[in-house]
Residue, then its C-alpha position, 0 to 999 in steps of 0.5 A: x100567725x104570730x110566728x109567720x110575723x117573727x120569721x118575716x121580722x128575722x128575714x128582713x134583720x138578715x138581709x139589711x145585715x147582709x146587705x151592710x156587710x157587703x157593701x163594707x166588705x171590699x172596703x175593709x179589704x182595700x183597707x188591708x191593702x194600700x195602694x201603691x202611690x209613690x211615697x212623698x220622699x221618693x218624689x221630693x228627691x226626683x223632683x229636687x235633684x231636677x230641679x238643682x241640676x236645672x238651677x245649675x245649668x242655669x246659673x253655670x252654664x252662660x258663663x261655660x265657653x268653646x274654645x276654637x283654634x283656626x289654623x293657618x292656610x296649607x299649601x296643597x300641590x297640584x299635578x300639570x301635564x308638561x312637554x317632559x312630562x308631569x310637573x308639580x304646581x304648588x298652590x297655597x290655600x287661602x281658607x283658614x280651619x276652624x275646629x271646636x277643639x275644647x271647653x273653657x269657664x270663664x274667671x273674670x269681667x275682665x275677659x280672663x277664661x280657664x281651660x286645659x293646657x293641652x287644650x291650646x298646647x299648639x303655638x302656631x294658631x290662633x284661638x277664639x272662644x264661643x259663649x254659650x249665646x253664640x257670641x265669638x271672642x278673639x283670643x289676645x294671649x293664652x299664659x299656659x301653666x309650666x307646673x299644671x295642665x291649666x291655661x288663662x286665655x285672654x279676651x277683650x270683653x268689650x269686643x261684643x258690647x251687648x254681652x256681659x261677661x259671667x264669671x263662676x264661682x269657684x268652690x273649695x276641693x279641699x273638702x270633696x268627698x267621694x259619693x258626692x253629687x257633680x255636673x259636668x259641662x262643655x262642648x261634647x266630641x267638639x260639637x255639641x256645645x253646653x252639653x250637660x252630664x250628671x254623676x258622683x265623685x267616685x274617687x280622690x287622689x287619682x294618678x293619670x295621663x293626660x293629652x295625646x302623644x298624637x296630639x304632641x302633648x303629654x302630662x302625668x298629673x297627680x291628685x285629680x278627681x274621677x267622677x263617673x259622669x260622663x266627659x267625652x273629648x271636648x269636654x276638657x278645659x270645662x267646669x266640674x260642677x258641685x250641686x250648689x253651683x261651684x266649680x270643683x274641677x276643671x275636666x281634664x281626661x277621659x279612660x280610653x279603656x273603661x266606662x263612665x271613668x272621667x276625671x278632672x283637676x281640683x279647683x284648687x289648683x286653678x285658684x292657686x294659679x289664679x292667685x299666682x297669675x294675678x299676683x304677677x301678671x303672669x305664671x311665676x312658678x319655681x323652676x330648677x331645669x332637670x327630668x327625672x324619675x323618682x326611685x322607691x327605695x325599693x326601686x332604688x335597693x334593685x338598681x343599687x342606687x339611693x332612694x330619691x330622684x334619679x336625673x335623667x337629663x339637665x336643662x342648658x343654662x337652667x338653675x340645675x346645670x349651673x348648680x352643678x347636677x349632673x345626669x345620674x344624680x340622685x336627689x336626695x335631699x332639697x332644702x332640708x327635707x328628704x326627697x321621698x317618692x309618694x310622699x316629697x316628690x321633687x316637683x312638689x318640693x319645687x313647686x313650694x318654694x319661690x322664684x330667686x330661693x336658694x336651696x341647698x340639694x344634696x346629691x348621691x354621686x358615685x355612691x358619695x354625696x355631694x352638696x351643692x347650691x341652686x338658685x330657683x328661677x322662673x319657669x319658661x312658659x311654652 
């Protein structure tokens, strides 16, 4: 009997063992494998990059416009059924054409607004911009830059009373970096108006062309950013934007043979233009007058000529014909300083000088050199 009594006293000790053990036994399992949560950086990051993308658009985005041209009435014909026959009418329209054809971002209060050159390159038309709010400006004057692919368009910011203008902040592109965060802004394929893209800077000191030769305007610009966000046609003339809300670029061009290959000018640039547009009421940039094609050495050594700028063609009247360079020159020396493709382009030797500078060029002439004097004068504008 007493036995039975330590048996049954064991039984009940293995079954509340048991009992505990099974009931604890998931739990030490789950306790080897943790759930899979999200960790707290990774949703820190998603959530801040939504969030600087959204205080950007926020912030950048009112001050992003739509550049619209109006182009004047055509004049169509019409064909009439006459006793000799079928004879032409003409008969002139009287709608204007309206068409999105650009971005822009405004500079200042005072109604002063960037965008691409080549996006108002036509003379003969007239312009508007359209605020993000729908609020339409008329365009009194476009100054286009003879230098760059930057043009100011000039607006009566009283001409809609209710709406103040905003102007960006312009940052430093200097000191961009490749990997570095960008927002892109403006008016997509000219119809989706403050459309926004997200992507990097994946590349600095690019070479490209930008325009159309459809369009009538082509330009070979030097030193711009590419960035894989993505800017489609209309976006040119709006803002590149860096992750704290400064405008670093002005988007410019879009690959028409790759992907997510777009690119734009340097802010910089455009405030070097500001500067030099606010000091003088206008674009005063130094101007010599010739085309040319800048020769390596190595180019230079194959068409037996000498290392610089070789002239293909001197403007009449301009600085350049009455110094005496002649088509065939080769520039080889502007102000002191050897005229070296890649490194002292002539265009960037001109541009570091002033209107009414006299410089001393030396050009390679029949295998002679010969030194003449040039007086720099004001760029025409188009």
């Amino acid at each position: 009997m007493k036995k039975l009594g330590i048996l049954l006293i064991a039984l009940v000790l293995v079954l509340i063992v048991w009992t505990a053990v099974s009931s604890s036994f998931p739990r030490f399992l789950n306790s080897l494998t943790p759930p899979q949560v999200q960790s707290p950086l990774e949703s820190i990051k998603v959530v801040g990059e939504e969030s600087v993308v959204i205080d950007v658009v926020k912030n950048v985005g009112p001050s992003v416009v739509t550049v619209v041209q109006i182009a004047p009435p055509t004049q169509k014909s019409s064909f009439r059924l006459g006793p000799f026959g079928f004879f032409e009418v003409p008969e002139k329209s009287t709608e204007e054409k309206t068409s999105n054809i650009g971005s822009g971002f405004i500079l200042g209060k005072n109604g002063l607004i960037a965008t691409n050159k080549h996006v108002v390159s036509k003379t003969n038309v007239k312009y508007q911009v359209v605020t993000s709010d729908n609020k339409t400006y008329d365009v009194e004057k476009v100054y286009r830059d003879p230098l760059n692919d930057i043009a100011f368009l000039k607006v009566n910011p009283d001409q809609n009373k209710e709406k103040k203008l905003v102007p960006v902040t312009l940052g430093n592109s200097a000191k961009l970096q490749v990997g570095q965060f960008v927002i892109a802004i403006g008016t997509a394929l000219g119809e989706f108006r403050n459309t926004v893209t997200t992507g990097v800077i994946s590349g600095l000191g690019r070479g490209i062309t930008a325009g159309s030769a459809f369009q009538g305007f082509v330009e070979k610009l030097d030193n711009v950013i590419q960035t894989d966000a993505a800017i489609n046609p209309g976006n040119s003339g709006g803002p590149l934007v860096s992750s704290i809300g400064q405008v670093i670029g002005i988007n410019t061009a879009v690959s028409q043979s790759g992907q997510n290959i777009g690119f734009a000018l340097p802010v910089n640039v455009v405030a070097e233009a500001l500067k030099n547009f606010n000091d003088n009421g206008q674009f005063n940039r130094p101007y010599l007058g010739v085309s040319y094609v800048m020769l390596s050495k190595q180019e230079a050594e194959l068409n037996k000529l000498t290392e610089g700028a070789y002239i293909q063609s001197v403007v009449k009247g301009s600085p350049a014909e009455l110094s005496g360079i002649q088509v065939g020159d080769v520039i080889t020396s502007f102000d002191d300083k050897k005229v070296v493709a890649g490194t002292n382009d002539l265009s960037k030797l001109i541009a570091s000088k002033k209107v009414g500078d006299k410089i001393i060029i030396i050009v390679q002439r029949d295998k002679e050199p010969v030194n003449l004097t040039a007086t720099l004068a004001a760029a025409p504008t188009q």
